[in-house]
GULUMLUM-964258 format. One record per residue (C-alpha): y, x, z; residue in one letter; residue number from 1. Coordinates in nm, 2 decimals. Layout:
REM residues N
<site Y="Y" X="X" Z="Z" aa="A" i="NUM"/>
...
This chain:
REM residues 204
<site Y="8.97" X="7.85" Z="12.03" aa="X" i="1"/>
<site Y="8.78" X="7.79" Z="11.70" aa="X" i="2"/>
<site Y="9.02" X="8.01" Z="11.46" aa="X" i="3"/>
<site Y="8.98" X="8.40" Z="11.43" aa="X" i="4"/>
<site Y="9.23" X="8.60" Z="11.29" aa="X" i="5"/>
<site Y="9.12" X="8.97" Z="11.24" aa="X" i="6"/>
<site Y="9.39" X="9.26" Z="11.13" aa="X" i="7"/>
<site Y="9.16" X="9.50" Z="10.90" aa="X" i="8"/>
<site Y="9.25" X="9.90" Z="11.01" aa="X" i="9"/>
<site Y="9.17" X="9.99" Z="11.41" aa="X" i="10"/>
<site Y="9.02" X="9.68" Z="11.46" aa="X" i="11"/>
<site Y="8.78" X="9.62" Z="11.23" aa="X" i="12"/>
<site Y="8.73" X="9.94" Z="11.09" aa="X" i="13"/>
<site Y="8.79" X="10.29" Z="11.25" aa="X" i="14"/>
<site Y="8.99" X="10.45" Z="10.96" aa="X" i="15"/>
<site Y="9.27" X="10.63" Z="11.13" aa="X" i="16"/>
<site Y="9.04" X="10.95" Z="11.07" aa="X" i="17"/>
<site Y="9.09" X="10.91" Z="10.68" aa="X" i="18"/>
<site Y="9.42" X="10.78" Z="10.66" aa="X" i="19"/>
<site Y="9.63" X="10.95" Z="10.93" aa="X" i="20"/>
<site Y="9.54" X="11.34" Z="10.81" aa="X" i="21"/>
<site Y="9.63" X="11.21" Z="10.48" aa="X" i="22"/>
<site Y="9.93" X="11.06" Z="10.56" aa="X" i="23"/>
<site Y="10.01" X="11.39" Z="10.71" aa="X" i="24"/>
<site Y="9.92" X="11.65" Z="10.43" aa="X" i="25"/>
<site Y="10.15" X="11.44" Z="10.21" aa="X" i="26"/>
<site Y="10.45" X="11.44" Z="10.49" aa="X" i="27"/>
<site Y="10.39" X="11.81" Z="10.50" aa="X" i="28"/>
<site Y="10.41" X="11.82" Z="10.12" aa="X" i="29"/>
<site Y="10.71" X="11.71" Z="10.09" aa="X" i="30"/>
<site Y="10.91" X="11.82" Z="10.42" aa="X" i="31"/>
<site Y="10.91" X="11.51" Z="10.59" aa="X" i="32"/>
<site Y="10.91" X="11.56" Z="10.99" aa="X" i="33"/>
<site Y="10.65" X="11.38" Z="11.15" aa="X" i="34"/>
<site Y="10.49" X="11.36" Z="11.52" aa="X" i="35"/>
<site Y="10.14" X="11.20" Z="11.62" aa="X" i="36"/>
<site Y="10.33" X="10.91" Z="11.79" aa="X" i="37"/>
<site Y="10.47" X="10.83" Z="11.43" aa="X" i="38"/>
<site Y="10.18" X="10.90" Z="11.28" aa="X" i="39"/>
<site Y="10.01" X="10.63" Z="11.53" aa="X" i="40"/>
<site Y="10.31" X="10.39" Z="11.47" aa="X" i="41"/>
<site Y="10.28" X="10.41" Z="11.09" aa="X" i="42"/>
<site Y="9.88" X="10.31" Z="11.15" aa="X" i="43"/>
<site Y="9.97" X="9.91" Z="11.16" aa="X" i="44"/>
<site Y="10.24" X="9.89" Z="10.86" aa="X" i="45"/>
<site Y="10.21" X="9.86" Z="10.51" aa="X" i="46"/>
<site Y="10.21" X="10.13" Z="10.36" aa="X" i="47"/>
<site Y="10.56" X="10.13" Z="10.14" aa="X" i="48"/>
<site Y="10.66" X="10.06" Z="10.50" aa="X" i="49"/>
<site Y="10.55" X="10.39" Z="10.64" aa="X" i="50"/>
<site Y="10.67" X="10.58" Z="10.40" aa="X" i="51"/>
<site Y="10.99" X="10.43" Z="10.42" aa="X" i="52"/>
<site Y="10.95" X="10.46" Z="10.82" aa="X" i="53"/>
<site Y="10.92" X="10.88" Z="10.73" aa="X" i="54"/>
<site Y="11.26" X="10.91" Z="10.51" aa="X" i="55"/>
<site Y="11.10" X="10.89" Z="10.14" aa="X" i="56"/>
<site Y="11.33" X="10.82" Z="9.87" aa="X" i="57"/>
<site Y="11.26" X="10.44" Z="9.75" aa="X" i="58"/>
<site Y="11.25" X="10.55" Z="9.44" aa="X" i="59"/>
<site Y="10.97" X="10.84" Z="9.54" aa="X" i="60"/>
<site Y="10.75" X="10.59" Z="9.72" aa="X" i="61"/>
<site Y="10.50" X="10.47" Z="9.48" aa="X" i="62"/>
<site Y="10.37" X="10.83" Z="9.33" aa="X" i="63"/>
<site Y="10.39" X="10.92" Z="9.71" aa="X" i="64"/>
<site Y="10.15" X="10.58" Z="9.79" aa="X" i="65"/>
<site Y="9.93" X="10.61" Z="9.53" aa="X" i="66"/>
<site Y="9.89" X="11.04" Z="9.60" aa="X" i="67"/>
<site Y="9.80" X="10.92" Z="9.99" aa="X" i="68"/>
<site Y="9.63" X="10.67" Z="9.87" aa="X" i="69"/>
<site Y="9.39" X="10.88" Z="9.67" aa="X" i="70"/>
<site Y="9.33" X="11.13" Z="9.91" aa="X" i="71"/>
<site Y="9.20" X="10.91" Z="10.16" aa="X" i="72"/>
<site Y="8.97" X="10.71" Z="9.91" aa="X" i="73"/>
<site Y="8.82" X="11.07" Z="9.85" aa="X" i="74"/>
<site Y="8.71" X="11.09" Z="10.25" aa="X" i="75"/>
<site Y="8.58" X="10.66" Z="10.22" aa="X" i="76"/>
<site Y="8.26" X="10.76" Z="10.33" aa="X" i="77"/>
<site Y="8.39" X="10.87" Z="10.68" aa="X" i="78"/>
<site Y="8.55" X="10.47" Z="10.77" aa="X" i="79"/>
<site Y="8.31" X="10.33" Z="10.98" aa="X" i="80"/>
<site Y="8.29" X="9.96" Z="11.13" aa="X" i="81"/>
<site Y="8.38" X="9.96" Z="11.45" aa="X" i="82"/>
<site Y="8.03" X="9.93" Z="11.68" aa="X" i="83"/>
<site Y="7.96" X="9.50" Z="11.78" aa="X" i="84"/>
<site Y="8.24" X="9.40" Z="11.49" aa="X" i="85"/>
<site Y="7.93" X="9.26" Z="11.27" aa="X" i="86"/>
<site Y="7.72" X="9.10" Z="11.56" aa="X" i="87"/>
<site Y="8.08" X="8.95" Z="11.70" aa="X" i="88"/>
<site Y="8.17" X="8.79" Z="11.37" aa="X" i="89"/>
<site Y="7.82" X="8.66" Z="11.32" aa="X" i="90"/>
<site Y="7.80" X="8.49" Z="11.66" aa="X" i="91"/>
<site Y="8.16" X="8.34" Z="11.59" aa="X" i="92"/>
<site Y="8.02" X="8.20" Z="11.28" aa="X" i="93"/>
<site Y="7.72" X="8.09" Z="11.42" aa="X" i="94"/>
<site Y="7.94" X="7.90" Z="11.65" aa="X" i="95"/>
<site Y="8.15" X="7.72" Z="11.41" aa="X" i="96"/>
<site Y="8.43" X="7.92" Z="11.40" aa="X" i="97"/>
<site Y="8.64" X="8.01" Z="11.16" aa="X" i="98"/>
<site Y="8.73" X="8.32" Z="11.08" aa="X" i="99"/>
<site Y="9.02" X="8.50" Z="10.88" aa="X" i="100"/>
<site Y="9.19" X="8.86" Z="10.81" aa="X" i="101"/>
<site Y="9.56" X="8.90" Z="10.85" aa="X" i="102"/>
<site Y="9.59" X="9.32" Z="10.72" aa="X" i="103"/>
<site Y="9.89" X="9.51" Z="10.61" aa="X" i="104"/>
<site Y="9.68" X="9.64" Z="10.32" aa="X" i="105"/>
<site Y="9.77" X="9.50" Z="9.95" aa="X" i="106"/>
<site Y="9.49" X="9.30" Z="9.75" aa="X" i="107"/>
<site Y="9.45" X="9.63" Z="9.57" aa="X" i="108"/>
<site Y="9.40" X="9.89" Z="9.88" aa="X" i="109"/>
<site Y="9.19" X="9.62" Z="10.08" aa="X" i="110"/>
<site Y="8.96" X="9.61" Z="9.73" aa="X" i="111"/>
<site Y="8.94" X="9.98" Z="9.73" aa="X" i="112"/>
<site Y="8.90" X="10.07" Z="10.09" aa="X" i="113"/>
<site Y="8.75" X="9.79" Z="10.30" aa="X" i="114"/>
<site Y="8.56" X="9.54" Z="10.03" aa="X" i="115"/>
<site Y="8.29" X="9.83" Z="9.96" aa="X" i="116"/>
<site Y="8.22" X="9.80" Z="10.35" aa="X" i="117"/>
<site Y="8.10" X="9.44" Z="10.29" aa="X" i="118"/>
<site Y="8.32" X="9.27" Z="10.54" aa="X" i="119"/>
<site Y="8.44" X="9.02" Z="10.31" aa="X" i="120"/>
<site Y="8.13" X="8.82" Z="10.37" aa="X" i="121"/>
<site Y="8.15" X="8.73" Z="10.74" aa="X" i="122"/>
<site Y="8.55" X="8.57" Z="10.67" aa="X" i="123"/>
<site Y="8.67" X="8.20" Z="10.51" aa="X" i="124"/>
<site Y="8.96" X="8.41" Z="10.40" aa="X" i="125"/>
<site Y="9.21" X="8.70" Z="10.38" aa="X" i="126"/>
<site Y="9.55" X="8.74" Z="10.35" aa="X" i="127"/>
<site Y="9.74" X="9.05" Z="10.28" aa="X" i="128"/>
<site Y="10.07" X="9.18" Z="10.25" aa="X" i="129"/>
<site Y="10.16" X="9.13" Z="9.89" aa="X" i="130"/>
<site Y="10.02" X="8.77" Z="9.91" aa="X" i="131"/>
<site Y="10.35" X="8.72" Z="10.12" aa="X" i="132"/>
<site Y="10.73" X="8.75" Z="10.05" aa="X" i="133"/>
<site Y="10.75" X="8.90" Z="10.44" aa="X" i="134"/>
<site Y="10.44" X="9.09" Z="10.56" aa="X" i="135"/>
<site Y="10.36" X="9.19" Z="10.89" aa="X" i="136"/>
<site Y="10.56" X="9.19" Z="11.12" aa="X" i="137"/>
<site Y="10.69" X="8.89" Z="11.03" aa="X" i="138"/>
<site Y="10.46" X="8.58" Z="11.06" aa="X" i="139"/>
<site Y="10.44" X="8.51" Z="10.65" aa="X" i="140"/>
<site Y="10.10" X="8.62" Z="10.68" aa="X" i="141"/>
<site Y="9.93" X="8.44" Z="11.01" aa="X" i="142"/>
<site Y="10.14" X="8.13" Z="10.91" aa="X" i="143"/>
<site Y="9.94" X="8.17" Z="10.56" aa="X" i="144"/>
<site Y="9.61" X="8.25" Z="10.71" aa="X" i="145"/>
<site Y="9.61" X="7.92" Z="10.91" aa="X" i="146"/>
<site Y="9.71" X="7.75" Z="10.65" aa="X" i="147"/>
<site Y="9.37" X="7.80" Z="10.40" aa="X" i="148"/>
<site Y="9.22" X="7.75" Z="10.71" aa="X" i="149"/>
<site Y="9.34" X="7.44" Z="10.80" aa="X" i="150"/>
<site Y="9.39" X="7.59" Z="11.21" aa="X" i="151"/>
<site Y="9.68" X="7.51" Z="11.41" aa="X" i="152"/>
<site Y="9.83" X="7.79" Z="11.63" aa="X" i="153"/>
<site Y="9.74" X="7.65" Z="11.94" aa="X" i="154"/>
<site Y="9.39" X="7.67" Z="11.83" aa="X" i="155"/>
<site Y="9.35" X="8.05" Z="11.71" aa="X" i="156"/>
<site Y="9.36" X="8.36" Z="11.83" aa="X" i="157"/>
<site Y="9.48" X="8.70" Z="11.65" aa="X" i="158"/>
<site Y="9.32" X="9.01" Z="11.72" aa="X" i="159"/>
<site Y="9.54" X="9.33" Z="11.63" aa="X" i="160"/>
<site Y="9.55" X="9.69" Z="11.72" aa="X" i="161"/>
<site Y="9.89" X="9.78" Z="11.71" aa="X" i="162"/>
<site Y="10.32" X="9.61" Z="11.73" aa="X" i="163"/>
<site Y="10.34" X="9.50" Z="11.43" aa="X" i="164"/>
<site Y="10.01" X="9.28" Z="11.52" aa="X" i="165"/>
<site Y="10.12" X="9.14" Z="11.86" aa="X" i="166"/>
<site Y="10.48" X="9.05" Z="11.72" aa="X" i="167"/>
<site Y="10.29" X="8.88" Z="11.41" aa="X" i="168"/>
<site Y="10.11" X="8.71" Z="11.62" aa="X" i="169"/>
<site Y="10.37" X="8.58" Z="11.86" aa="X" i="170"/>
<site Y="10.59" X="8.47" Z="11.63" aa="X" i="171"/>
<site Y="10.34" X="8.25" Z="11.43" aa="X" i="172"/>
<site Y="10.31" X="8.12" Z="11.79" aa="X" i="173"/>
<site Y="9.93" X="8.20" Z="11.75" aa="X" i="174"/>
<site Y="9.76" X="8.41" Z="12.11" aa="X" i="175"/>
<site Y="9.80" X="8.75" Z="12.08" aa="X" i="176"/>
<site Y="9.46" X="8.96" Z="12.18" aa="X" i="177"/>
<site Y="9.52" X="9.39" Z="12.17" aa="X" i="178"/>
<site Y="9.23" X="9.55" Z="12.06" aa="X" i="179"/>
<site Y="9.18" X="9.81" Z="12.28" aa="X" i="180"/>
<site Y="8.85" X="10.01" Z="12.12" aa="X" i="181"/>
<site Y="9.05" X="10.19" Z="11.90" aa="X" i="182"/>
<site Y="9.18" X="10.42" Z="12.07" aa="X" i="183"/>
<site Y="9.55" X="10.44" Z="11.92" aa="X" i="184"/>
<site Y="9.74" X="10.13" Z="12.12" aa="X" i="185"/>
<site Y="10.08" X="10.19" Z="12.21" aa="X" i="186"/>
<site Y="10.14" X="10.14" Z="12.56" aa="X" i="187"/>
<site Y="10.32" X="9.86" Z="12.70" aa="X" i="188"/>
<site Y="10.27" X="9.61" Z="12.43" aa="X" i="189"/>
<site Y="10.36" X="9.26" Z="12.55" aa="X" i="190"/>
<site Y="10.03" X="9.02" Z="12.46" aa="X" i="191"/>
<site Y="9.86" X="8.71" Z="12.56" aa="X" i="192"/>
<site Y="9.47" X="8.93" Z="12.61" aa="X" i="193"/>
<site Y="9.36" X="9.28" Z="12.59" aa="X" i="194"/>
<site Y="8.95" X="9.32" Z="12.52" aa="X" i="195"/>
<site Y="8.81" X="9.64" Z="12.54" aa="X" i="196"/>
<site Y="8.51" X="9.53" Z="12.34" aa="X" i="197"/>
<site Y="8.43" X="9.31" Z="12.03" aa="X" i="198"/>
<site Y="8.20" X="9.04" Z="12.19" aa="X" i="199"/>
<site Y="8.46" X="8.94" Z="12.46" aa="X" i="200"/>
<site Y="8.64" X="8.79" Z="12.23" aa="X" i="201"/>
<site Y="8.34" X="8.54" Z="12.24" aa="X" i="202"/>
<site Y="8.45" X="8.41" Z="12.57" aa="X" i="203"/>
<site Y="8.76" X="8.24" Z="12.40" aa="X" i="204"/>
């Protein structure tokens, strides 16, 4: 394999610790009935998505986004990159790989949450949801990915944390590798791999 595809949020980063509490505070808020296992299966969608997932009012949804939103930019400082992310990625790149993000996020959240993290560096190129008429789960966005990388499916690999990866991933007919270091991976997901570390994914 010499194509990389990387979802952003419990794979590359370990942001659930930001995002989920605030996710919740703002369900509470507004009387919206929630469990953790939601809160988990929320993690890999966008998040208009989620909100929609939880039983907001379309027309509710962007003050709601952009109030969650805030909170969790307030608590940035506590995302972290996930321990051998960086030294994977620069031994892929070292290698001739390329490499390439596939994330949920909007051009806007990915510029406000994960850019300052200086990730952007290590990949050719990223695609996110509003660069797509049909974001994750559907295969807009891996199909896009390959594309300004010039890859073929047969010859990448995407590495996810969560559904919505693993069926984005199988439908773009790309391999399908669950990232298992994060800690919030549903059970019974059907994928190509599971790696419970970042540099195994140097042995494809």
């Amino acid at each position: 394999m010499n194509c990389f595809i990387f979802d952003v949020d419990g794979t590359l980063i370990d942001s659930s610790g930001v995002y989920l509490p605030a996710l919740a505070q703002i369900l509470e808020e507004g009387g919206y009935p929630y469990t953790q296992e939601m809160l988990k299966k929320a993690f890999g969608m966008t998040g208009r998505q989620g909100l929609a997932y939880f039983g907001v009012p379309e027309e509710q949804r962007d003050a709601v986004l952009r109030r969650w939103e805030n909170m969790a930019y307030a608590n940035l400082h506590n995302v972290t990159i996930y321990d051998g992310i960086l030294d994977t990625l620069r031994a892929l790149r070292a290698a001739g790989c390329k490499l390439g993000v596939v994330t949920s996020r909007t051009r806007a959240q990915f510029a406000d949450g994960v850019k300052p993290l200086g990730l952007q560096e290590y990949f050719d190129t990223i695609v996110c949801s509003d660069d797509v008429a049909h974001p994750k789960p559907a295969p807009d966005e891996a199909l896009e990915c390959l594309r300004r990388l010039d890859c073929v499916p047969e010859q990448a690999v995407y590495i996810g944390d969560s559904a919505f990866d693993m069926d984005c991933a199988r439908s773009a007919g790309i391999m399908s590798v669950l990232a298992l270091w994060g800690g919030h991976v549903p059970e019974g997901l059907p994928v190509d791999r599971c790696v419970s570390y970042p540099s195994e994914l140097l042995h494809l």
